[in-house]
C-alpha positions, 0 to 999 in steps of 0.5 A: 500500500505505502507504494501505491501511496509513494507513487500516486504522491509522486504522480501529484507533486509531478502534475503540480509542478507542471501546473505551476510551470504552466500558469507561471508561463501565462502570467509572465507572458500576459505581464509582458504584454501589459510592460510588466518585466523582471530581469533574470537577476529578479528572478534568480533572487526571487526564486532563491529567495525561499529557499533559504528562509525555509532552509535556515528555519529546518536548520535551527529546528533540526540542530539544538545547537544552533537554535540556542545561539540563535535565541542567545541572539534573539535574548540580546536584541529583545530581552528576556521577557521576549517570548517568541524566539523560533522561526517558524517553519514551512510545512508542505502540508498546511497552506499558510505556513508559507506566510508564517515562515516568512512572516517570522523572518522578518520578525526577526531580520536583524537576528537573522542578518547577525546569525548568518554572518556571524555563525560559520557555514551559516552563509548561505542562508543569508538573503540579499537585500534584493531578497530582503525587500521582495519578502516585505512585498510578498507578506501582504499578498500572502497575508490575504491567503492566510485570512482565507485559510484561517476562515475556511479551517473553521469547523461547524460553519456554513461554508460553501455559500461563502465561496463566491463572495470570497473568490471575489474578494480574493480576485479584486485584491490581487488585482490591486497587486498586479495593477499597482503602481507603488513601486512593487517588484515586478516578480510580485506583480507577476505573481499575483497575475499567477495567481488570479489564473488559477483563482479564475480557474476554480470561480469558474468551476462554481457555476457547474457546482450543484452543491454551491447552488443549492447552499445558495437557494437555502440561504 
């Protein structure tokens, strides 16, 4: 049985990477078209960028070792009384823990720029400054997925009307993040255009949903 699960799991991250590669070819060519590009450097950091916030937070929770230097450092810029002293950690299973992650590194970005400098071998954790600054824009785009989460994990609520209404909600604010003009990366932009494909993918769904018209009726 745990082979049949192996592969059938295999056969899902596969379709899931393609999915990705596939939307993400979209939105950078819909973007172009609307003068919205990054540079391959924008993009080398952006996709680099997880990579070590993820890395360095499994690192510390994998080594006692290294998380007690760390929370030494934590201790010596926010005092004893400070209670949070972890980096959160991004775990494939659970949907908002991209937005924990990396919200808790940059809760703790002075920490974390003096861990990786100072700590050996721990180097190559350090994100750049270019990387510093996406992960600022990044937060609030991920925070409006976080909220959805927090809202559908609910247990004993009615649900399924709310659906729509959401989708919506989603839709219009990653609109606002793919049109603004405040001076986001482009790589973020882009991203929320990624994303506006797929949530336009499963608004369009509803309308086949038998189950989410008869929720509607109901109400």
């Amino acid at each position: 049985m745990s082979g049949v699960a192996d592969e059938v799991d295999e056969a899902k991250e596969a379709h899931d990477r393609e999915v990705v590669r596939s939307v993400r070819q979209q939105a950078i060519a819909t973007a172009k078209a609307a003068d919205i590009t990054m540079t391959l450097l924008q993009e080398r950091e952006a996709l680099g960028m997880f990579p070590k916030i993820a890395g360095l937070a499994r690192k510390l929770h994998d080594n006692a070792t290294l998380q007690e230097k760390f929370e030494k450092i934590v201790v010596f810029k926010r005092g004893e009384d400070t209670h949070k002293r972890r980096l959160d950690r991004r775990v494939p299973t659970r949907w908002n823990s991209d937005f924990a992650c990396l919200s808790a590194h940059l809760f703790f970005k002075d920490e974390v720029k003096i861990f990786t400098t100072s700590e050996n071998k721990m180097s190559d954790y350090a994100l750049t400054e270019l990387q510093w600054g996406l992960a600022e824009h990044l937060v609030p785009v991920l925070e409006l997925f976080n909220d959805l989460t927090n809202v559908f994990s609910q247990a004993e609520v009615p649900l399924i009307y709310k659906v729509v209404p959401m989708l919506e909600s989603l839709e219009h604010a990653l609109d606002r993040v793919y049109n603004a003009n405040d001076g986001s990366p482009p790589v973020v932009r882009i991203a929320a255009k990624a994303a506006l494909q797929v949530v336009g993918k499963y608004y369009a769904l509803t309308d086949d949903n038998e189950v989410y018209r008869i929720a509607i009726g109901e109400c």
